[in-house]
C-alpha positions in Angstrom: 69.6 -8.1 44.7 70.0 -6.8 41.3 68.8 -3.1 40.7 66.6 -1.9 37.6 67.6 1.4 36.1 65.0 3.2 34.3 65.7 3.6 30.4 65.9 7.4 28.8 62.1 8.3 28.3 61.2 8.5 24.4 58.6 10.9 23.0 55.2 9.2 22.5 51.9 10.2 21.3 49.7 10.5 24.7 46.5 12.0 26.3 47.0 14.9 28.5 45.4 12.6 31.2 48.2 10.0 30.9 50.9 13.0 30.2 49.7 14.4 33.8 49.6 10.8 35.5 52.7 9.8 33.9 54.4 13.3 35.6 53.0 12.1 38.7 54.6 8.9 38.5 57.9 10.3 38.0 58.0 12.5 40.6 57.1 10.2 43.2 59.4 7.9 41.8 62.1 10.6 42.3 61.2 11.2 46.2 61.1 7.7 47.6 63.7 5.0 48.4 63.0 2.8 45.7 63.6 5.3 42.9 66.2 2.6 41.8 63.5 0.4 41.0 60.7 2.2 39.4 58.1 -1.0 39.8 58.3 -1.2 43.2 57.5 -4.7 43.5 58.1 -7.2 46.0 60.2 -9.7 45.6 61.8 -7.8 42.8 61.6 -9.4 39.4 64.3 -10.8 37.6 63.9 -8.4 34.9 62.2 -4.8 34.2 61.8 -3.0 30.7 60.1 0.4 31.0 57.2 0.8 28.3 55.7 4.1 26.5 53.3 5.6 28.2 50.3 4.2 31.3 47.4 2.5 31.1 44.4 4.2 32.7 42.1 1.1 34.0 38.4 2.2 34.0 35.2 0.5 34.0 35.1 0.3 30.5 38.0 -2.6 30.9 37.3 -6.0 30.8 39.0 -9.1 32.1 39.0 -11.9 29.4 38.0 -15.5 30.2 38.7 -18.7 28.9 36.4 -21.3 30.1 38.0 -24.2 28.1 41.0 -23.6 30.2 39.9 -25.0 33.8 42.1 -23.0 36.0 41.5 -19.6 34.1 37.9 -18.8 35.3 39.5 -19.2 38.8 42.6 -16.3 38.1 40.2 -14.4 36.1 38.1 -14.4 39.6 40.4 -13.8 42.0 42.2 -11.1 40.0 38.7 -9.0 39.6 37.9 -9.2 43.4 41.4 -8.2 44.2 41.1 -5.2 41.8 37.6 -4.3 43.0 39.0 -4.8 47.1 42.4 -2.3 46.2 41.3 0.1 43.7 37.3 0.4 43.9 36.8 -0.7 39.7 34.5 -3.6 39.1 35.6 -5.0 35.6 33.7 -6.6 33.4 34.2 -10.2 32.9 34.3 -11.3 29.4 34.5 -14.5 27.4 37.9 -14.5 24.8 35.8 -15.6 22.1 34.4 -12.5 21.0 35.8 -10.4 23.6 36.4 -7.5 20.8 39.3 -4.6 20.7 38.2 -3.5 24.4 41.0 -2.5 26.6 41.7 -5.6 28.3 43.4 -7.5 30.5 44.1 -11.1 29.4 45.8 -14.5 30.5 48.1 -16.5 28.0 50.6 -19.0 27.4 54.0 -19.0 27.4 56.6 -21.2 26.5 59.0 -22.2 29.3 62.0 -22.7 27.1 62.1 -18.8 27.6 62.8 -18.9 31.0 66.1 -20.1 32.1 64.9 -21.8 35.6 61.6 -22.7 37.8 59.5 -22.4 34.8 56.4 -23.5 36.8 56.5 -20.5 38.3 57.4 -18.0 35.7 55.6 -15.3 34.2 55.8 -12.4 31.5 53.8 -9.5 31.9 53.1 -6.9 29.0 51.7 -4.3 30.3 50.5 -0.9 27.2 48.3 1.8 27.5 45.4 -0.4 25.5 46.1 -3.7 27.0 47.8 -5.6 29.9 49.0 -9.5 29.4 50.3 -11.9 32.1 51.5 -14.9 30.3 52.7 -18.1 31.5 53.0 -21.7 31.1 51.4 -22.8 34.0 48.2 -21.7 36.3 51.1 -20.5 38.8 53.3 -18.6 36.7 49.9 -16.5 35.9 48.9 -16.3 39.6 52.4 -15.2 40.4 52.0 -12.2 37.5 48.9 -11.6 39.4 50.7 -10.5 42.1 53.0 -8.5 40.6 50.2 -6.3 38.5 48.6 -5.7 42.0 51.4 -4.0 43.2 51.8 -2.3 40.1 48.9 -1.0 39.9 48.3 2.7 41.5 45.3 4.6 42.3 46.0 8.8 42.4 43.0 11.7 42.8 40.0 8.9 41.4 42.3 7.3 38.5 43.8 3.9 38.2 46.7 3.4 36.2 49.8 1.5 35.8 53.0 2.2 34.0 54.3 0.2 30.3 56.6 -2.2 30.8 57.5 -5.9 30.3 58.6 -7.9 33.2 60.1 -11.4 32.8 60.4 -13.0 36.3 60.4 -16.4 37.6 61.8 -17.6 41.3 65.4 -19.3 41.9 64.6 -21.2 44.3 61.8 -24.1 43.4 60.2 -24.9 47.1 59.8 -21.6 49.2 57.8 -22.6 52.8 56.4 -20.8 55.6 55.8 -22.9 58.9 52.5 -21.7 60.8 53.0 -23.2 64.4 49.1 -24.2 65.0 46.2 -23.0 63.5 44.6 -19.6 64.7 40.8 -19.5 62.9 40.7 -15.8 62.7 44.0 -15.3 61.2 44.9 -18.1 59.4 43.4 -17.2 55.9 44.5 -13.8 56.4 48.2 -15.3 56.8 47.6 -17.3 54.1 46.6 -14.4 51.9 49.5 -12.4 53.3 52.5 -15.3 52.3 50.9 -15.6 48.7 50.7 -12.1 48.1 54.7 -12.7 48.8 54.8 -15.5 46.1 55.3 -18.3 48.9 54.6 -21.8 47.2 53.7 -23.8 50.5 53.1 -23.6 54.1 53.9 -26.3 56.6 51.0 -26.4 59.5 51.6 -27.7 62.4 48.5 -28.6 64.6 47.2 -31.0 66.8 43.6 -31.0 65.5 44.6 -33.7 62.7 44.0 -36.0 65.9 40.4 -35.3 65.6 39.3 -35.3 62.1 36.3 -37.1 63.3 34.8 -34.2 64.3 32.7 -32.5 61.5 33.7 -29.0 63.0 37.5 -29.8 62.7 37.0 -31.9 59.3 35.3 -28.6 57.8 38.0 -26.1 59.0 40.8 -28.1 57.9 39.3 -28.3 54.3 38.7 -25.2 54.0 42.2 -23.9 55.0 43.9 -26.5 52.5 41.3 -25.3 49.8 42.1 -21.7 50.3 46.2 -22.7 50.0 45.3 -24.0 47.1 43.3 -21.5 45.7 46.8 -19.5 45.8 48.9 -22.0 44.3 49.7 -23.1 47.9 50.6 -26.0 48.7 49.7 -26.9 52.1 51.3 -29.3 54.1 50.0 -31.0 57.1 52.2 -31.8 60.0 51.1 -34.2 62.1 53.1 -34.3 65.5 54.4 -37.3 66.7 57.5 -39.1 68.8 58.4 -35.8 69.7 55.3 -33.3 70.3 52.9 -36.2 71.0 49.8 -34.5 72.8 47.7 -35.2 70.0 48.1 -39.3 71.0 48.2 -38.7 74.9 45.5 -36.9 74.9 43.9 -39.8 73.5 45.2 -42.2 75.2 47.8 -41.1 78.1 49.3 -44.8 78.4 50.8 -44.0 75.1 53.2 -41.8 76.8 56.9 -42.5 77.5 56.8 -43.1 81.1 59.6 -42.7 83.3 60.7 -46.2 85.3 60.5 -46.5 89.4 61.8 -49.2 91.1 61.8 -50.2 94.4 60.0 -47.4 96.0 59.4 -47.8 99.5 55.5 -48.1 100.7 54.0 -49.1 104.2 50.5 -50.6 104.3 48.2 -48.4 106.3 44.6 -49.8 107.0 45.1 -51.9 103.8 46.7 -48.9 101.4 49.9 -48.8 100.7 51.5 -45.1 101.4 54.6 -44.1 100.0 57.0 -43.3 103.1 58.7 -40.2 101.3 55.1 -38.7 101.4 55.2 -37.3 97.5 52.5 -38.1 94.4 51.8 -41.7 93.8 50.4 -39.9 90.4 50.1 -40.7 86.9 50.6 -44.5 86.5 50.9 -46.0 83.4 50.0 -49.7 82.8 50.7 -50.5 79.0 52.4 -54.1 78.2 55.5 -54.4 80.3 54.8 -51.3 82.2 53.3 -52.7 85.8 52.9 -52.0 89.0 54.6 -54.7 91.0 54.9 -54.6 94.3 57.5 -57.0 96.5 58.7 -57.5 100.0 61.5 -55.1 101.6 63.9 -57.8 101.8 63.0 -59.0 98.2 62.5 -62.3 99.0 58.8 -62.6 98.0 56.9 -61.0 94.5 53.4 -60.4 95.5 50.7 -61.8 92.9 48.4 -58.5 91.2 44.9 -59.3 92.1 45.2 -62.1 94.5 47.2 -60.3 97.0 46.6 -56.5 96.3 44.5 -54.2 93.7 45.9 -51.1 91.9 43.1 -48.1 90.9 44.9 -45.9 88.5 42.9 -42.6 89.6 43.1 -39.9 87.6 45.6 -40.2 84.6 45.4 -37.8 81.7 47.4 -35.1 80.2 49.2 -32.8 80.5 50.0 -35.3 83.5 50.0 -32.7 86.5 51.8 -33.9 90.2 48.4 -32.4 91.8 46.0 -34.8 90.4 43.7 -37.7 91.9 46.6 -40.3 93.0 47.0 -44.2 92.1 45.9 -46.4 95.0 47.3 -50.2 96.4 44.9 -52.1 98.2 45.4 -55.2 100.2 42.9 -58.0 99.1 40.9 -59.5 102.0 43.1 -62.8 101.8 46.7 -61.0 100.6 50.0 -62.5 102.1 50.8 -58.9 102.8 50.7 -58.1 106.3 48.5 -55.2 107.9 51.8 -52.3 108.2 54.3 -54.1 106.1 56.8 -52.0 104.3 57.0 -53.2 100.6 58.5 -52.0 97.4 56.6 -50.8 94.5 58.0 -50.5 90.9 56.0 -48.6 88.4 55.9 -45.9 85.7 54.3 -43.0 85.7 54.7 -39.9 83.4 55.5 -36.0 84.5 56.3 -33.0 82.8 58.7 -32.5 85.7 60.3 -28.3 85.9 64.0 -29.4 85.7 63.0 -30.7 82.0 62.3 -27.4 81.3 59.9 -28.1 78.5 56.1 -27.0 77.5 53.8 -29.8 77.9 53.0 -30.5 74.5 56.9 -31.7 73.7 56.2 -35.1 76.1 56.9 -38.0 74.0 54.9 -41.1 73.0 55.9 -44.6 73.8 57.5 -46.0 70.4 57.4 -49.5 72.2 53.3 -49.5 72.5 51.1 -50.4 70.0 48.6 -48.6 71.1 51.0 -45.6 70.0 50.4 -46.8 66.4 47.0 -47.7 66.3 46.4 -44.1 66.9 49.0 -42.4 64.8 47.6 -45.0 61.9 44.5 -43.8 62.2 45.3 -40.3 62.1 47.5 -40.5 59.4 44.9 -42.1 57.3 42.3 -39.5 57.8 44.6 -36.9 56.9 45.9 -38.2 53.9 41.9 -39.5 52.8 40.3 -36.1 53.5 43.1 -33.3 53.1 45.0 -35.3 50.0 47.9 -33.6 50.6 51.2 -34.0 48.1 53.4 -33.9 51.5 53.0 -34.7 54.7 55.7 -34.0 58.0 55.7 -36.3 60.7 58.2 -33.5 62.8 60.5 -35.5 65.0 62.7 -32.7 66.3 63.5 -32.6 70.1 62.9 -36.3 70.9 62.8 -35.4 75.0 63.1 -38.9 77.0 63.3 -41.1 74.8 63.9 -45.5 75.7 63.3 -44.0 79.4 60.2 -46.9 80.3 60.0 -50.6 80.6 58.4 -51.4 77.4 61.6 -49.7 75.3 63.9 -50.9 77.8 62.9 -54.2 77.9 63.9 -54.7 74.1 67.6 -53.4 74.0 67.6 -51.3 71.5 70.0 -48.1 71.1 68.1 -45.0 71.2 69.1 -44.4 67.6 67.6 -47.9 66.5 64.6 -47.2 68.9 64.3 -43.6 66.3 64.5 -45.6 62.9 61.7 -48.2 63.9 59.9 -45.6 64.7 60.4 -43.6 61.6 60.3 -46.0 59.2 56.7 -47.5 61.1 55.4 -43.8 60.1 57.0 -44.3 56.9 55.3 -47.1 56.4 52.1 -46.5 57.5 52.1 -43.1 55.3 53.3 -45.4 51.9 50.6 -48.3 52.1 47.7 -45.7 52.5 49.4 -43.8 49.7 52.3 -43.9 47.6 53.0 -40.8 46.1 52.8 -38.4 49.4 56.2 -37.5 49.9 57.1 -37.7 53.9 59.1 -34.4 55.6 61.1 -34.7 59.2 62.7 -32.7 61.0 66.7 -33.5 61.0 68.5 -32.6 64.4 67.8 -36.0 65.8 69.4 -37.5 62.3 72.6 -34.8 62.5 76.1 -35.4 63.8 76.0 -32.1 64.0 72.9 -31.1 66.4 71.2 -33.4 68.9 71.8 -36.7 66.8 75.1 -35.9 67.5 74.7 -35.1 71.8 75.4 -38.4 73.7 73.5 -37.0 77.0 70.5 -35.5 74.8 68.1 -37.5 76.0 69.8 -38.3 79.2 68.8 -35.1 80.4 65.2 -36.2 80.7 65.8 -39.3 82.1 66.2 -41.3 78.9 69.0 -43.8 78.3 72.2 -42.1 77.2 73.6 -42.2 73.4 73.9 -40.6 69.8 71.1 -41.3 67.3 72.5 -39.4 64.2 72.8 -43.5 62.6 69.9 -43.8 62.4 69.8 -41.9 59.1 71.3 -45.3 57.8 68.5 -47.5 58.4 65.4 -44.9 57.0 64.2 -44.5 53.2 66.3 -41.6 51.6 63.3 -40.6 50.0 62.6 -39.0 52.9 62.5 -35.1 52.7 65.1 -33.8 55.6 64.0 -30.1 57.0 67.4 -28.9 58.0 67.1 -26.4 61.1 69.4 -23.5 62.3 68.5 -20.2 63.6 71.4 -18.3 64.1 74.3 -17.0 61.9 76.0 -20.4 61.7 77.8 -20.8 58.2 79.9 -23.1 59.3 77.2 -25.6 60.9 74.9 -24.6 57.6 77.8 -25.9 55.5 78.5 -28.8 57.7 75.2 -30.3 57.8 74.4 -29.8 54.2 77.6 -31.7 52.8 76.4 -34.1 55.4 72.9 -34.8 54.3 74.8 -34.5 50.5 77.0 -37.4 51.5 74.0 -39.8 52.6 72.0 -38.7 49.5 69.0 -36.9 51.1 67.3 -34.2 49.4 66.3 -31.6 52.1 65.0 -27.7 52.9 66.5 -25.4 55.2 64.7 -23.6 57.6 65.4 -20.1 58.9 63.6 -18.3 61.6 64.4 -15.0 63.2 67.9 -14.0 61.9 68.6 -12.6 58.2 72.1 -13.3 57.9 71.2 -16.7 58.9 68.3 -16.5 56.1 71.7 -15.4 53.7 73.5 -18.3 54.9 70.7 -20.4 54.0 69.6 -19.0 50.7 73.1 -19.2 49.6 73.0 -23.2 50.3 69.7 -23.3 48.8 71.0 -22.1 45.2 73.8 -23.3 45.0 73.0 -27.3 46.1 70.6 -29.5 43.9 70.2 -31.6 46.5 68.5 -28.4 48.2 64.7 -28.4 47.5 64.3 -24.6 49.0 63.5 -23.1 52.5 61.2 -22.6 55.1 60.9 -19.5 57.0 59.7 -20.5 60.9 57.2 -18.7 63.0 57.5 -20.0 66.1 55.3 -18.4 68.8 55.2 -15.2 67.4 53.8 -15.1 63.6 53.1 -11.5 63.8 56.3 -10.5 64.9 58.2 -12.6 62.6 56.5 -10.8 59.7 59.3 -8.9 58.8 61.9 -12.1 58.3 59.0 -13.7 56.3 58.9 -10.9 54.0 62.5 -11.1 53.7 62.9 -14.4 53.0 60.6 -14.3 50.6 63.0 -11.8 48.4 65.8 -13.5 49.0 64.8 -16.9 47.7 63.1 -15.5 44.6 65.8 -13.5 44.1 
């Protein structure tokens, strides 16, 4: 990061108020570890000219407003409650026309042929003993500018005062994320708050209550989370869970789930209900399509008829699926061809979360064969997109766990990596007729040579049919935003799977978690590629505790 040295001082025509508040600013400046860089901001800007003396904000300051500009009464707002909230002074508001020679503080515009790169975002701030100016070309540059006179700003024994000095700063990297995993109520806006204060641009929010936008209560919380994103020059992007985190659809509707296949399991007939000889949970049954419970004779000679010779009652089947639930049940019919104690075989799917997968719950997969599967991620999708109006929307995809493991997928013959791109590009679909313009994000290990796409026995490991799905990325829209994953120091892998993604003609963001030499790695790829959109810091499971590498990140990528 570069450091700002502070310019010889130069004799100015002062107060002996600001003589004795600029002392104090010197000599604080001189004791702590940023005496390097005199503003103290965070991220640092790109570049810091000291001024001539302070400016001592009072009461009798007023924040200029222009109401022909639309956004302006909304900075003008949120910059007075921030200063009343930090510093105790509650500024007049005042319209620009006739606004006077008060000591102000006032919005402009700039032209962005000043600034070298991510003009949308840049900002100059003037700050003089009479007067402080944030200009910029854009509603976000001046938010942005907001945040940097907030930090500048100082309160010491009842005054409030911030140095002169002109700041010229804009971010070098264009898209800078942070992923919330889920939505906590209580926090959330506080988070929010937190990331924008740190000049964040979006957040990524994962969550499975865009499954139930039906309900007012969710409808009303989700709106007012995108709105206050928004309010920050935010934008917020909904992910909505799906092949691979798919509790939001089985919760709904658990014969949407990707089953695991049974055949031939051995039952005896016991007072007309068939009791599997091992003695262990007949649990869980799915019946969707090809998925059915048949039942035939030991020797296989003879395929009993559903209904006419015996009745299946499903019992209790729901997620998250547990072995300990109300079981299925066979019945013989009162005129079945199976015989009182006969010893059949049953083939069936059922779905467990079973301990050697070694998994949480919510990472079961949906059934990509089932339309049922579709119906309800169409729906979804649409109320998302028709009540949050996002510009973006994720559909994750990472971890695929088990997949082309039941009868409806195995029935068709597809490859697992063919069974991913239908998939995909169904979502895809679905996300383009309802609108256009969104832009869709996915996760990319299931799509790199380099990660799972690349691991034959992935999904083998779950019971799925064995084989590579990186292809796949041949047969989906490269409009499709990739969000490229490592969390350890990794250059080489970081290299790899960028000139990968490059050589397919994806744009993509890299995402960085818990590691900040893997946040270096990453930066570096993100300035130096313009195929590269910018990064996401993670947050998984612990937001709180991750603080520290989002507040690092965030330097690094403006910087």
């Amino acid at each position: 990061q570069k450091r700002f040295i502070m310019k010889n001082k130069k004799t100015v025509n002062i107060t002996f108020m600001e003589f004795c508040i600029t002392a104090i600013i010197f000599l604080y400046t001189a004791s702590v570890s940023w005496a390097d860089n005199p503003v103290n901001v965070f991220p640092p800007p790109q570049k810091y000219e000291q001024g001539k003396g302070v400016a001592v904000i009072s009461d009798g300051w007023g924040i200029l407003q222009d109401k022909k500009n639309a956004d302006n009464p909304h900075l003008v707002a949120y910059l007075s409650e921030r200063i009343s909230h930090q510093f105790g002074l509650e500024l007049r508001i005042d319209d620009i026309v006739g606004a006077g020679n008060r000591k102000r503080i006032s919005f402009g515009n700039l032209d962005a042929r000043n600034l070298p790169v991510s003009a949308k975002e840049g900002y100059v701030l003037n700050i003089s003993p009479d007067s402080i100016e944030i200009l910029s070309g854009t509603p976000d540059g001046a938010f942005r500018g907001i945040q940097t006179l907030c930090q500048l700003i100082r309160r010491e024994r009842g005054k409030v005062y911030v140095s002169s000095c002109k700041i010229t700063d804009y971010p070098r990297i264009e898209i800078r994320a942070v992923h919330f995993s889920g939505i906590n109520p209580d926090k959330i806006k506080q988070q929010i708050e937190r990331v924008a204060r740190l000049k964040y641009n979006m957040v990524i929010i994962e969550s499975q209550v865009y499954f139930d936008l039906g309900r007012e209560d969710n409808r009303v919380l989700l709106e007012d989370i995108f709105r206050f994103a928004r309010e920050r020059y935010i934008e917020p992007v909904p992910e909505v869970l799906s092949f691979a985190s798919a509790q939001g659809i089985l919760t709904q509707d658990p014969h949407t789930a990707e089953g695991i296949r049974i055949e031939n399991r051995e039952f005896r007939f016991i007072r007309d209900i068939a009791q599997p000889t091992d003695n262990l949970p007949f649990a869980n049954v799915i019946i969707d399509g090809a998925d059915e419970v048949s039942v035939k004779s030991k020797d296989l000679r003879k395929t009993y008829t559903k209904d006419k010779d015996y009745k299946v009652a499903l019992g209790n089947v729901g997620f998250p699926f547990r072995a300990a639930t109300l079981p299925a049940r066979i019945t013989r019919t009162p005129d079945s061809r199976i015989r009182g104690g006969e010893e059949v075989l049953v083939s069936y799917t059922y779905i467990e979360n079973k301990p050697s997968f070694d998994f949480p719950d919510s990472s079961l997969t949906y059934c990509p064969s089932s339309e049922k599967t579709y119906a309800i991620m169409s729906r979804t999708i649409e109320n998302v997109l028709d009540i949050l109006k996002p510009a973006y929307i994720s559909i994750g995809h990472d971890e695929i766990r088990g997949m082309n493991r039941d009868k409806r997928c195995r029935e068709r013959n597809l490859s697992n990596a063919e069974i991913l791109s239908e998939d995909i590009n169904r979502l895809y679909g679905i996300i383009k007729n309802i609108d256009s313009e969104v832009q869709v994000l996915i996760w990319n290990d299931m799509l790199n040579p380099y990660y799972n796409g690349g691991n034959p026995d992935f999904n083998s490991q779950y019971e799925g049919l064995p084989g590579k799905t990186y292809t796949a990325i041949d047969s989906i829209p490269n409009d499709i935003i990739l969000m490229t994953a490592a969390y350890d120091p990794n250059k080489s892998f970081c290299v790899k799977s960028s000139n990968y993604f490059d050589s397919k003609q994806f744009k993509y963001l890299v995402a960085s978690w818990k590691n900040k030499q893997n946040i270096n790695e990453w930066v570096e790829i993100a300035k130096g590629r313009k195929n590269c959109l910018g990064i996401i810091e993670t947050t998984w499971y612990d937001w709180e505790g991750n603080f520290d590498n989002i507040k690092y990140a965030a330097g690094a990528a403006w910087h």
